[in-house]
PDB file of N, CA, C and O in Angstrom:
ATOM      1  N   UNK A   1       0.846  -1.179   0.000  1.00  0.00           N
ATOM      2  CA  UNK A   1       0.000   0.000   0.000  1.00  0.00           C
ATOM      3  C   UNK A   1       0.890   1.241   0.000  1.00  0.00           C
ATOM      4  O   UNK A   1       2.036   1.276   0.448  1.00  0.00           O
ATOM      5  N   UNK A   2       0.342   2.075  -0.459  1.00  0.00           N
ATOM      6  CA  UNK A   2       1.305   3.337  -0.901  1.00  0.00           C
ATOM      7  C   UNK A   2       0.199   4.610  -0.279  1.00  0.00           C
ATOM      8  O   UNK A   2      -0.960   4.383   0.069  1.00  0.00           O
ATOM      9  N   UNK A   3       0.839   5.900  -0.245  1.00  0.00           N
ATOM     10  CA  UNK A   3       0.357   6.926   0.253  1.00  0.00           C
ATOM     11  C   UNK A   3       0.670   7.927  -0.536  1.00  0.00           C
ATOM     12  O   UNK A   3       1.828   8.339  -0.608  1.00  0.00           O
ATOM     13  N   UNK A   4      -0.562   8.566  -1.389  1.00  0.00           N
ATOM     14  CA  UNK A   4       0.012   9.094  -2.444  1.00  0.00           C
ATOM     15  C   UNK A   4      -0.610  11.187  -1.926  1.00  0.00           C
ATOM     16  O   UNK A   4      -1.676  11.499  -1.394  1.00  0.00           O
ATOM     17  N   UNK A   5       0.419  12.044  -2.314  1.00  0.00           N
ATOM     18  CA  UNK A   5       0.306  13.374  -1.503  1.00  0.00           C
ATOM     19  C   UNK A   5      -0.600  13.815  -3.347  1.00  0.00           C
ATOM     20  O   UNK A   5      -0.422  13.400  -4.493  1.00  0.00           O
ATOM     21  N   UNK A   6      -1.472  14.754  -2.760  1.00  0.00           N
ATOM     22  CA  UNK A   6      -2.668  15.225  -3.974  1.00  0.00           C
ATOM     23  C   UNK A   6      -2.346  16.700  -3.970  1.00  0.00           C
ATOM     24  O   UNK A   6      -2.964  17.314  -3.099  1.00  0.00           O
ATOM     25  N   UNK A   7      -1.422  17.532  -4.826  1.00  0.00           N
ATOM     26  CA  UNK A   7      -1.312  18.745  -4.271  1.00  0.00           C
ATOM     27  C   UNK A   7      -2.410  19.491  -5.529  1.00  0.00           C
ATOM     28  O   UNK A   7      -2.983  18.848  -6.408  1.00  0.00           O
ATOM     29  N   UNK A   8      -2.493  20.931  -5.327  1.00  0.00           N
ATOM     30  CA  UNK A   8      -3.260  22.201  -5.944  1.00  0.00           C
ATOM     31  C   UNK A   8      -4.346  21.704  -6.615  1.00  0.00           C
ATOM     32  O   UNK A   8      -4.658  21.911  -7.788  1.00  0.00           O
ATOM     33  N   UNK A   9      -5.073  20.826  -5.535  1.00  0.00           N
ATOM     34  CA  UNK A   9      -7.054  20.396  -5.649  1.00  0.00           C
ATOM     35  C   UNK A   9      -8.115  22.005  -5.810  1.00  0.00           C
ATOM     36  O   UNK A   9      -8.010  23.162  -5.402  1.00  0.00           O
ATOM     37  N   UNK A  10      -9.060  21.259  -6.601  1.00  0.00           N
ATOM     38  CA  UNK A  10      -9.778  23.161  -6.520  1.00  0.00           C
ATOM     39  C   UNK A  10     -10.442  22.982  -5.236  1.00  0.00           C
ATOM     40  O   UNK A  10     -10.552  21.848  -4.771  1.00  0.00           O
ATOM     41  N   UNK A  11     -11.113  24.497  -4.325  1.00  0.00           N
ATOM     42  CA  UNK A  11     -11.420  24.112  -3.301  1.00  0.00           C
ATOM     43  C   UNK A  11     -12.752  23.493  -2.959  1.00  0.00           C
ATOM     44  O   UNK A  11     -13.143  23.225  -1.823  1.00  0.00           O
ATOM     45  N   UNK A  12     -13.656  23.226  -4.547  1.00  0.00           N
ATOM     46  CA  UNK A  12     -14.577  22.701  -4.329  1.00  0.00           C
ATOM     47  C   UNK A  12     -14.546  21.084  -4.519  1.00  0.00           C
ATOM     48  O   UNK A  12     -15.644  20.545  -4.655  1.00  0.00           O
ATOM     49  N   UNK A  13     -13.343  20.233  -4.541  1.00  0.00           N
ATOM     50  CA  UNK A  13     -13.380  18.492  -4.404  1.00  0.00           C
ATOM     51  C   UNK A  13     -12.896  18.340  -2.941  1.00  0.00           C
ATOM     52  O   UNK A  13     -11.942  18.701  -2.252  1.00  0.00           O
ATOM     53  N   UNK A  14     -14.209  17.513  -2.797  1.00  0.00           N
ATOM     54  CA  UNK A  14     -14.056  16.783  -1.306  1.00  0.00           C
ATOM     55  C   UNK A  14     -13.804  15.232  -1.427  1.00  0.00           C
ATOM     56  O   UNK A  14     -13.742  14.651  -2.511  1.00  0.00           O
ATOM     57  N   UNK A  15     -13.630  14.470   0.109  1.00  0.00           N
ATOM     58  CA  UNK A  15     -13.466  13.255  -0.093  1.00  0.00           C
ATOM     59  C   UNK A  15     -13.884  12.328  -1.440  1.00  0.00           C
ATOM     60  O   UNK A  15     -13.196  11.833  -2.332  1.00  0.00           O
ATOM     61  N   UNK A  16     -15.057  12.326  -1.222  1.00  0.00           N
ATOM     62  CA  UNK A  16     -15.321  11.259  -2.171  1.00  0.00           C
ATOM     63  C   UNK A  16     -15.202  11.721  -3.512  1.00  0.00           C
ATOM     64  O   UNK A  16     -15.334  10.719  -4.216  1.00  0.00           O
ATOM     65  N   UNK A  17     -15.035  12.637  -4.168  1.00  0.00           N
ATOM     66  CA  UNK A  17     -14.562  13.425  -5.757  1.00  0.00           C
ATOM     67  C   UNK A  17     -13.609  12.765  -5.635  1.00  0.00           C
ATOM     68  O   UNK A  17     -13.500  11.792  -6.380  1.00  0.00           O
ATOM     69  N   UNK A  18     -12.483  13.073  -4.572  1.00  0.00           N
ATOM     70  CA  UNK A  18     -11.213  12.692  -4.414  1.00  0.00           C
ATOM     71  C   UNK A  18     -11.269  11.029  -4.502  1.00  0.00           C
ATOM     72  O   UNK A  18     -10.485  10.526  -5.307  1.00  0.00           O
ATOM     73  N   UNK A  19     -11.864  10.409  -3.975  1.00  0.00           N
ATOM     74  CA  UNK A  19     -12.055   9.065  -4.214  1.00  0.00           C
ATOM     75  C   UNK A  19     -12.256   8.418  -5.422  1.00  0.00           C
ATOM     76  O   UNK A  19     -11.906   7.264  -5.668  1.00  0.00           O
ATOM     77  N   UNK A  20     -13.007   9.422  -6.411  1.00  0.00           N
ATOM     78  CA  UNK A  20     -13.706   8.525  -7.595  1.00  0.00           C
ATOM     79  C   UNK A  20     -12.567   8.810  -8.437  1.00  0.00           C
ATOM     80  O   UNK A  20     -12.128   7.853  -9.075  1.00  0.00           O
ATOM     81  N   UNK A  21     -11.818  10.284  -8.611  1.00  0.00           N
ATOM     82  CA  UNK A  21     -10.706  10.624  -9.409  1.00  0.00           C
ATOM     83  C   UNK A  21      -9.625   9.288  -9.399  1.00  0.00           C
ATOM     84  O   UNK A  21      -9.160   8.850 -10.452  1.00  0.00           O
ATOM     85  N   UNK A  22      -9.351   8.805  -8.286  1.00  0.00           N
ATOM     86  CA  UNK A  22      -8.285   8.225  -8.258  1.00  0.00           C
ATOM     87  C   UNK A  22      -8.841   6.407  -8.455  1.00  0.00           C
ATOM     88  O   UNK A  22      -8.161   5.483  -8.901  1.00  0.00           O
ATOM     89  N   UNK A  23     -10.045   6.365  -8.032  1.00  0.00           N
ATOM     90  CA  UNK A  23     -10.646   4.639  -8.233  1.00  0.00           C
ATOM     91  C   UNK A  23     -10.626   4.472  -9.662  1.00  0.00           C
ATOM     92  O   UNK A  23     -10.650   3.249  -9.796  1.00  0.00           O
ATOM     93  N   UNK A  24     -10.593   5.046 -10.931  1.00  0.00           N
ATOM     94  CA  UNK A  24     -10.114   4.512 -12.010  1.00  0.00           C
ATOM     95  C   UNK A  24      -8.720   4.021 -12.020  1.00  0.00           C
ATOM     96  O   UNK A  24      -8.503   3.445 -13.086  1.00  0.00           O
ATOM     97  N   UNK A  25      -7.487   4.034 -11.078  1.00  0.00           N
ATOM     98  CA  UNK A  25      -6.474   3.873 -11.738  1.00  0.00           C
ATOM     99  C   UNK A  25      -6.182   2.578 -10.784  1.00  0.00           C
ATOM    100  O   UNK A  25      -5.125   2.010 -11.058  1.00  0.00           O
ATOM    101  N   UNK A  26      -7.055   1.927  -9.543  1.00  0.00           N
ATOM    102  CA  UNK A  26      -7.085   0.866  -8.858  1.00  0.00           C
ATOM    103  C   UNK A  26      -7.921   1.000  -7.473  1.00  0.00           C
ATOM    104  O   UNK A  26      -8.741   1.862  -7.160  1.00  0.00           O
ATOM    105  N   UNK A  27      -7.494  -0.035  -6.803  1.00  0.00           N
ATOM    106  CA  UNK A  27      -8.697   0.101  -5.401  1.00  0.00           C
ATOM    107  C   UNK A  27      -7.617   1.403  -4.383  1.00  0.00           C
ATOM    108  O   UNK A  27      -6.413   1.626  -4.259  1.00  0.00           O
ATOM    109  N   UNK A  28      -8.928   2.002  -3.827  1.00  0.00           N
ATOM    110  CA  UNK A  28      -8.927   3.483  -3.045  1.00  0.00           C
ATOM    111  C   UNK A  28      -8.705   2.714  -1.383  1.00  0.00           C
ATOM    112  O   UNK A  28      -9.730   2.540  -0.722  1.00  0.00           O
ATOM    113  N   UNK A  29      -7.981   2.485  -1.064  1.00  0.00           N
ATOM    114  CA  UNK A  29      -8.372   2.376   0.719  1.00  0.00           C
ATOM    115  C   UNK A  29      -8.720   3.742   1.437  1.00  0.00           C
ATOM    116  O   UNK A  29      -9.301   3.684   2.521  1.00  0.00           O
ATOM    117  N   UNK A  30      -8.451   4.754   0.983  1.00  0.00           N
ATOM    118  CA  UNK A  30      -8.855   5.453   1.724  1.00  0.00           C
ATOM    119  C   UNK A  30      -8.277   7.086   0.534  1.00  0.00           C
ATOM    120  O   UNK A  30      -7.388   7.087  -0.318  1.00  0.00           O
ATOM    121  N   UNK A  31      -9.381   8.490   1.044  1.00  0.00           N
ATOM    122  CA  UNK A  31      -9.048   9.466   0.405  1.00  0.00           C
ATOM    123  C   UNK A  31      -9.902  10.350   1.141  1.00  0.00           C
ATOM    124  O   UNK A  31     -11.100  10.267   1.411  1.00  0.00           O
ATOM    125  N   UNK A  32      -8.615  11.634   1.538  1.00  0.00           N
ATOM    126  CA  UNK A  32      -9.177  12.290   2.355  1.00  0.00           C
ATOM    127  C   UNK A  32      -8.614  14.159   1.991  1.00  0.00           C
ATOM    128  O   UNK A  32      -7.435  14.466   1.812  1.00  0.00           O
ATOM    129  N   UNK A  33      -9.601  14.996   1.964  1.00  0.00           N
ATOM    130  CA  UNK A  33      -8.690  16.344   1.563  1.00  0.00           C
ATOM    131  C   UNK A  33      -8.798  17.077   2.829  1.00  0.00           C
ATOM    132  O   UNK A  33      -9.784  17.174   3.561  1.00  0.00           O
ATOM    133  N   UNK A  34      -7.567  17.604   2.977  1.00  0.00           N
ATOM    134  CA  UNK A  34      -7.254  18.115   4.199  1.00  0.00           C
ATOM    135  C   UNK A  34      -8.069  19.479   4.421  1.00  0.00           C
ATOM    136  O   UNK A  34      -8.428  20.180   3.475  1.00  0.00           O
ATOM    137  N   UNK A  35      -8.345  19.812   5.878  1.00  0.00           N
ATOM    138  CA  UNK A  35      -9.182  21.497   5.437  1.00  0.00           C
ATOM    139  C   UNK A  35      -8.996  22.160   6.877  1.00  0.00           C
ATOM    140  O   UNK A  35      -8.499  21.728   7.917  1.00  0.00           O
ATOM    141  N   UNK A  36      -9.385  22.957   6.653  1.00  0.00           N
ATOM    142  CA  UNK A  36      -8.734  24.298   8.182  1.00  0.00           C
ATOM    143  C   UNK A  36      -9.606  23.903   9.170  1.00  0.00           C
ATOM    144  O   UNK A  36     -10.823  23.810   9.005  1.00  0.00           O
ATOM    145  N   UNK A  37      -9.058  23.684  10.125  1.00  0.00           N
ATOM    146  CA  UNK A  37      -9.847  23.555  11.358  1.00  0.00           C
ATOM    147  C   UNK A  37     -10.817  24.337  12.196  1.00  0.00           C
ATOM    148  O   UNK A  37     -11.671  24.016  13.023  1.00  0.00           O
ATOM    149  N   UNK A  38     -10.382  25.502  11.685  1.00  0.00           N
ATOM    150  CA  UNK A  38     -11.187  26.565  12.186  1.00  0.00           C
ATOM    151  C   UNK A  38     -12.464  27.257  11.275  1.00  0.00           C
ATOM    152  O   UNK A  38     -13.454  27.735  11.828  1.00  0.00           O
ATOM    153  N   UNK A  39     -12.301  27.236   9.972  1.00  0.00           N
ATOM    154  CA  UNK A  39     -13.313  27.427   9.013  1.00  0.00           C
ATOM    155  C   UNK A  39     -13.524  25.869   8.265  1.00  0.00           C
ATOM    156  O   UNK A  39     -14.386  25.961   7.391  1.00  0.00           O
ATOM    157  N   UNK A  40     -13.115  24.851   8.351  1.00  0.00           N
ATOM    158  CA  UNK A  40     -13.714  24.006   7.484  1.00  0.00           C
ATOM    159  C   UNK A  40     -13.569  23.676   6.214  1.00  0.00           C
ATOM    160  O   UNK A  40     -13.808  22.551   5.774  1.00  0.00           O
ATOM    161  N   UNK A  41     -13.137  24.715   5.495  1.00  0.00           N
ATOM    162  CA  UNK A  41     -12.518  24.948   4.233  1.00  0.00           C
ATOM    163  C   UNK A  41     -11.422  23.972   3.497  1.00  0.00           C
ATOM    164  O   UNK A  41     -10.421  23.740   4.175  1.00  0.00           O
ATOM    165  N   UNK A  42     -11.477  23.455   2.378  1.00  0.00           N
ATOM    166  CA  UNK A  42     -10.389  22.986   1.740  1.00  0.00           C
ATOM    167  C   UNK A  42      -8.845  23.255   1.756  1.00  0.00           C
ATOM    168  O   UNK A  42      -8.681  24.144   0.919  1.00  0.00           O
ATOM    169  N   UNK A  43      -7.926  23.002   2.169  1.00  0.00           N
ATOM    170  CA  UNK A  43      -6.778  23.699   2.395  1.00  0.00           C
ATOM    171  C   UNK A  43      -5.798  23.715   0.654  1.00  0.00           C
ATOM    172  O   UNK A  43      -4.780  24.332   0.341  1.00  0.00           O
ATOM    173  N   UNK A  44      -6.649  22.778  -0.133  1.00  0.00           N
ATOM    174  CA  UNK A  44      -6.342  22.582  -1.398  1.00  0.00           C
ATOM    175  C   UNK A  44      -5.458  21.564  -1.887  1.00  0.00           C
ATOM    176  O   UNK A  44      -4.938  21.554  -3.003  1.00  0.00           O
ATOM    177  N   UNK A  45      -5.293  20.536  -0.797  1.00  0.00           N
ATOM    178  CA  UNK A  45      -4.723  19.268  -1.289  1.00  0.00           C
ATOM    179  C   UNK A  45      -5.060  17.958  -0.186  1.00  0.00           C
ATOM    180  O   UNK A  45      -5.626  18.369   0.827  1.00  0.00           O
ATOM    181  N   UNK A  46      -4.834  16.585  -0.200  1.00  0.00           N
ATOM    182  CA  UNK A  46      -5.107  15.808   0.647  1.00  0.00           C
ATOM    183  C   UNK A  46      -4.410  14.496   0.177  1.00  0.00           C
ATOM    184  O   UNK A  46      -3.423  14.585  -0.554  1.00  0.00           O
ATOM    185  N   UNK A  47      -4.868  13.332   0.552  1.00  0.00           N
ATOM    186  CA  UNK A  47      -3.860  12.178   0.694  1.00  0.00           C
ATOM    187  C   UNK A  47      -4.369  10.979   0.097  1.00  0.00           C
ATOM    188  O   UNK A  47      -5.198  10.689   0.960  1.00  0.00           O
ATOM    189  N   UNK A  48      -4.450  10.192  -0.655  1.00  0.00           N
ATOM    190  CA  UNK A  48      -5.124   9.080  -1.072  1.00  0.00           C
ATOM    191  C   UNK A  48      -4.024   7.751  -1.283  1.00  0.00           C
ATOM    192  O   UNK A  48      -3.138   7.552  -2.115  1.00  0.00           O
ATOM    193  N   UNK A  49      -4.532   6.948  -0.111  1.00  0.00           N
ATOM    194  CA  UNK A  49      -3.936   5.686  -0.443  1.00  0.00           C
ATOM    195  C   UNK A  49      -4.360   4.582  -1.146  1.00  0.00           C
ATOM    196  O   UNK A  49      -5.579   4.538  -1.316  1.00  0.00           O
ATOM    197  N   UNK A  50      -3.566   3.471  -1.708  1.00  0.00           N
ATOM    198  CA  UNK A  50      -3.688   2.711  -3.039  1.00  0.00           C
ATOM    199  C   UNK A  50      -3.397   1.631  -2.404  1.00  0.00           C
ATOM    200  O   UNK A  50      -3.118   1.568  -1.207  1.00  0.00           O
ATOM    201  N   UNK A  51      -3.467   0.382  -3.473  1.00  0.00           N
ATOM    202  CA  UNK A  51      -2.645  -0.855  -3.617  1.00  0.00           C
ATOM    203  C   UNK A  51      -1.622   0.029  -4.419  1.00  0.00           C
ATOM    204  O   UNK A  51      -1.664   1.183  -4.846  1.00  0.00           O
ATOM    205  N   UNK A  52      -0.461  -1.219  -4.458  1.00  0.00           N
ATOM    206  CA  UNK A  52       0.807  -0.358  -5.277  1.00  0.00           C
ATOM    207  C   UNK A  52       0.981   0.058  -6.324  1.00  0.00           C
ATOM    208  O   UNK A  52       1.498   1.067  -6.801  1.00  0.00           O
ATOM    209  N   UNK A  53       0.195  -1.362  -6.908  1.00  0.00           N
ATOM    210  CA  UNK A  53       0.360  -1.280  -8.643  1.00  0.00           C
ATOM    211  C   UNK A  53      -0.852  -0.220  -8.885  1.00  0.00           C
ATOM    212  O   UNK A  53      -0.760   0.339  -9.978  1.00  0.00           O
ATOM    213  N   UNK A  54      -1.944   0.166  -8.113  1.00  0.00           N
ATOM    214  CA  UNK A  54      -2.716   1.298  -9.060  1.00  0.00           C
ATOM    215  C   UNK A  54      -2.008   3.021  -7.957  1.00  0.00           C
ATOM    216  O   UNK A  54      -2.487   4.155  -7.970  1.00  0.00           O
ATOM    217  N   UNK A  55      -1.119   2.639  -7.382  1.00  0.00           N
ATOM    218  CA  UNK A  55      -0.811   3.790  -6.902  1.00  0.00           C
ATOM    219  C   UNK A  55       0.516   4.557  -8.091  1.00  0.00           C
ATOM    220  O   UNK A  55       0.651   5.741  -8.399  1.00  0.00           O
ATOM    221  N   UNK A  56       1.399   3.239  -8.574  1.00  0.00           N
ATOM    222  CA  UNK A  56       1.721   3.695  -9.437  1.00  0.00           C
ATOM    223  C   UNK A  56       1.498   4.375 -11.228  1.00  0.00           C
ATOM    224  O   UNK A  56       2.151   5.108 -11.970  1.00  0.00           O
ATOM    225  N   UNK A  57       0.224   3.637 -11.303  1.00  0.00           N
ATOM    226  CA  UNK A  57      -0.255   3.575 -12.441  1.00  0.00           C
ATOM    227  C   UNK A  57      -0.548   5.463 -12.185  1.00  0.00           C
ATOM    228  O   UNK A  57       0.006   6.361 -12.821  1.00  0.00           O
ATOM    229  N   UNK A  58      -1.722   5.645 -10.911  1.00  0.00           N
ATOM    230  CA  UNK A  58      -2.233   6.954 -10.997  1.00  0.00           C
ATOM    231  C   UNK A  58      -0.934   8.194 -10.499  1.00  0.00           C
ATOM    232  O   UNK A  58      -1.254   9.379 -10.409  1.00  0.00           O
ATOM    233  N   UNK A  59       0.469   7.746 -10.217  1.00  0.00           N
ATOM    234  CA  UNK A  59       1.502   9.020 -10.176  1.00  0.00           C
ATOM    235  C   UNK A  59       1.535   9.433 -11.463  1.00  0.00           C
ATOM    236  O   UNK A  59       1.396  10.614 -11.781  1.00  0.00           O
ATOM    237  N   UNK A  60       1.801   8.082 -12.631  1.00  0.00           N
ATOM    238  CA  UNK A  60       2.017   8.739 -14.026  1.00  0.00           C
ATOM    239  C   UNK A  60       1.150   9.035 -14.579  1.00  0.00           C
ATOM    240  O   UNK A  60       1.429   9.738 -15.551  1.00  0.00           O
ATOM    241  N   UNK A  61      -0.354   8.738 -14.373  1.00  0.00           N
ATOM    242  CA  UNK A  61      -1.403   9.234 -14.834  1.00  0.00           C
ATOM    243  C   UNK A  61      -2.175  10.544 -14.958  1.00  0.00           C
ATOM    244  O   UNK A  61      -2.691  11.174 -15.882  1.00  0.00           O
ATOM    245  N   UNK A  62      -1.989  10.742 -13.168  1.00  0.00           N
ATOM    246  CA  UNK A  62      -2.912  11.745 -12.454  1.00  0.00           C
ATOM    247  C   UNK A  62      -1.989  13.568 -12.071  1.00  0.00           C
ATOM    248  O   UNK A  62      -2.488  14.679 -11.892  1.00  0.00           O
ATOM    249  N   UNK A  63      -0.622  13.134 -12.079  1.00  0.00           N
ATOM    250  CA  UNK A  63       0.638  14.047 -12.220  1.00  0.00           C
ATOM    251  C   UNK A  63       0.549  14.968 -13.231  1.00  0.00           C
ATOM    252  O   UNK A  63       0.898  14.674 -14.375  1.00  0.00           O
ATOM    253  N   UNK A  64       0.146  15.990 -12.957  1.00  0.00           N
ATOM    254  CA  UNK A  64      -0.171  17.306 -14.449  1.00  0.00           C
ATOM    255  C   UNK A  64      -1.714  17.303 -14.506  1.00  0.00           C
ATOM    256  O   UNK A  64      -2.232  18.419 -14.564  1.00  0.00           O
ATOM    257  N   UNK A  65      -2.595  16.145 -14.500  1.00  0.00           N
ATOM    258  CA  UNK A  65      -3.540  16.230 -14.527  1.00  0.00           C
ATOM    259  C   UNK A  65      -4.274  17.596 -14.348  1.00  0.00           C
ATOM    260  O   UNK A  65      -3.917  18.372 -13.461  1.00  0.00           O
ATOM    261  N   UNK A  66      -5.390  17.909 -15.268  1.00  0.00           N
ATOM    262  CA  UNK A  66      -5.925  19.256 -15.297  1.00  0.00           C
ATOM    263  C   UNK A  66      -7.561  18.810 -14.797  1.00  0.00           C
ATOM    264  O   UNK A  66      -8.308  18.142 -15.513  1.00  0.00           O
ATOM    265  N   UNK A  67      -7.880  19.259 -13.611  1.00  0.00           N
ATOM    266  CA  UNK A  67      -9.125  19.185 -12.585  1.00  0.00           C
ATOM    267  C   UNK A  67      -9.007  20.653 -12.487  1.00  0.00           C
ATOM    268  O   UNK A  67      -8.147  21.439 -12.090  1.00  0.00           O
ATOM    269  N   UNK A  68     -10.332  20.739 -13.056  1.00  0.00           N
ATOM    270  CA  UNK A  68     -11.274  22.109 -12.316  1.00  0.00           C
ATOM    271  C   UNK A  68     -10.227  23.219 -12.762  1.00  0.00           C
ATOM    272  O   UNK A  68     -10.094  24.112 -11.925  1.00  0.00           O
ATOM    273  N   UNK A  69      -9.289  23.369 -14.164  1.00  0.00           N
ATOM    274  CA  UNK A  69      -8.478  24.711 -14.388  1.00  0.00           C
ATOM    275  C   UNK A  69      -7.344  24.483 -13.543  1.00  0.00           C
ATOM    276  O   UNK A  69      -6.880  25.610 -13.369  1.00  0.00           O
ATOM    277  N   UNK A  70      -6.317  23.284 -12.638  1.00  0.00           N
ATOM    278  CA  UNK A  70      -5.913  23.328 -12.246  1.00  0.00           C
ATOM    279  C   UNK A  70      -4.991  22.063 -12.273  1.00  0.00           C
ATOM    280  O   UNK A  70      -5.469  21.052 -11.758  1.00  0.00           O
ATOM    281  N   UNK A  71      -3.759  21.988 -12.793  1.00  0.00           N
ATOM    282  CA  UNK A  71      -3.330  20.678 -12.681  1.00  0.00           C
ATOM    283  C   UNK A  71      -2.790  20.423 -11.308  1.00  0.00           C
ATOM    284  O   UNK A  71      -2.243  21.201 -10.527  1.00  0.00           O
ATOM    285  N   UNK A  72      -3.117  18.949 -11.182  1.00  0.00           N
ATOM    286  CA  UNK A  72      -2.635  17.903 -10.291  1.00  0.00           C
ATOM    287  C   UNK A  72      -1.420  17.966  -9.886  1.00  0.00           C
ATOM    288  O   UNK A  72      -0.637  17.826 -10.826  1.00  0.00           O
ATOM    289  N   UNK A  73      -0.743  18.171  -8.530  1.00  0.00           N
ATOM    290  CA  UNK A  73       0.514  17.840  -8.535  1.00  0.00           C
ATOM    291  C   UNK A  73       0.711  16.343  -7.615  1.00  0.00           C
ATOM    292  O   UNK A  73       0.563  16.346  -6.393  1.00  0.00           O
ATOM    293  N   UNK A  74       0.953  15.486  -8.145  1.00  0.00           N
ATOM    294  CA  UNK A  74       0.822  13.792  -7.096  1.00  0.00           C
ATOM    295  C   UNK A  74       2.425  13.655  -7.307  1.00  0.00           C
ATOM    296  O   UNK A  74       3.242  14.116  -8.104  1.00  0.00           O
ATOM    297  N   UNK A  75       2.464  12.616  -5.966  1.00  0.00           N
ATOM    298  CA  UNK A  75       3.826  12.078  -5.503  1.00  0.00           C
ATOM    299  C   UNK A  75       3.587  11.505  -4.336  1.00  0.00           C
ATOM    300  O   UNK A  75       2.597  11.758  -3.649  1.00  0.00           O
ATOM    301  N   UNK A  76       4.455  10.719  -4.047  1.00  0.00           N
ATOM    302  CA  UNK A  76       4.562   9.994  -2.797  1.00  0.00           C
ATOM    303  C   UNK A  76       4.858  10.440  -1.432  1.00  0.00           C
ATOM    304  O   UNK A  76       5.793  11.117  -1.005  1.00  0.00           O
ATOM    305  N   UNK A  77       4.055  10.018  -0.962  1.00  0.00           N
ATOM    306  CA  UNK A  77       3.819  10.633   0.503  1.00  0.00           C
ATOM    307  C   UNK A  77       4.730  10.316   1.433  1.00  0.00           C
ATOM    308  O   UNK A  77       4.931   9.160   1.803  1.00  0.00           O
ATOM    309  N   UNK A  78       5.610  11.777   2.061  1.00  0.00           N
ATOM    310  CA  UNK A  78       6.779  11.288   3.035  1.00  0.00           C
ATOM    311  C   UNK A  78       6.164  11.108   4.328  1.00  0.00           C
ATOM    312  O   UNK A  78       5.365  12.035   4.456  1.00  0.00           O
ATOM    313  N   UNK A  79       6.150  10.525   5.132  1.00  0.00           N
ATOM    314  CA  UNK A  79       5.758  10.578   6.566  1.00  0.00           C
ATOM    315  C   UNK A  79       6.440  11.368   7.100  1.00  0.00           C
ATOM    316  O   UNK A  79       7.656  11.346   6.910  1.00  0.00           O
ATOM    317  N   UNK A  80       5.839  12.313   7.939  1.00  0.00           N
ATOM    318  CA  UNK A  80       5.994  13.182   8.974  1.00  0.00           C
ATOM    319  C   UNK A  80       6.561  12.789  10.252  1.00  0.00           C
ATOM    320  O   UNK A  80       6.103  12.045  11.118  1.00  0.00           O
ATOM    321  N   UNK A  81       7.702  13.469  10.192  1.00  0.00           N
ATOM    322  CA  UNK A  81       8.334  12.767  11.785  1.00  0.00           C
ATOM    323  C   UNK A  81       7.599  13.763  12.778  1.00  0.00           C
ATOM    324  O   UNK A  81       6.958  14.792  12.565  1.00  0.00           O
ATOM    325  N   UNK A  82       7.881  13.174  13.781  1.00  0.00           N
ATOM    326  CA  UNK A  82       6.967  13.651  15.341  1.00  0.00           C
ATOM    327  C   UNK A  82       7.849  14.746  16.164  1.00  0.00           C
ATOM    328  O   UNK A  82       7.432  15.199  17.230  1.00  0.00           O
TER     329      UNK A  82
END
């Protein structure tokens, strides 16, 4: 399983947009867009994890990708140290 980073989303795709964008390229375990805690708002990118083989399929796929006047920036997700 892979963790793939979704950068410059428009601020109107939420989870599940985010879900269906990426379930063409294999199975979704999970897709989530990050948003301000205090207003609720889209922060304009979020995280969607894969099986491997469709996580790779959707870096070269979904990378440039043009959503909503805005291309896609995808890559692999570094974990955050504590």
């Amino acid at each position: 399983m892979k963790k793939l980073y979704v950068g410059n989303l428009p601020w109107s795709v939420d989870d599940s947009e985010l879900e269906s964008l990426f379930s063409a390229m294999g199975d979704v375990i999970s897709a989530r867009v990050i948003t301000d805690r205090e207003t609720g708002r889209s922060r304009g990118f979020g995280f969607v994890e894969m099986e491997d083989s469709g996580a790779s399929k959707a870096l070269e796929e979904m990378n440039g990708k043009d959503i909503g006047g805005r291309p896609l920036r995808v890559n692999e997700a570094n974990e955050r140290s504590r």
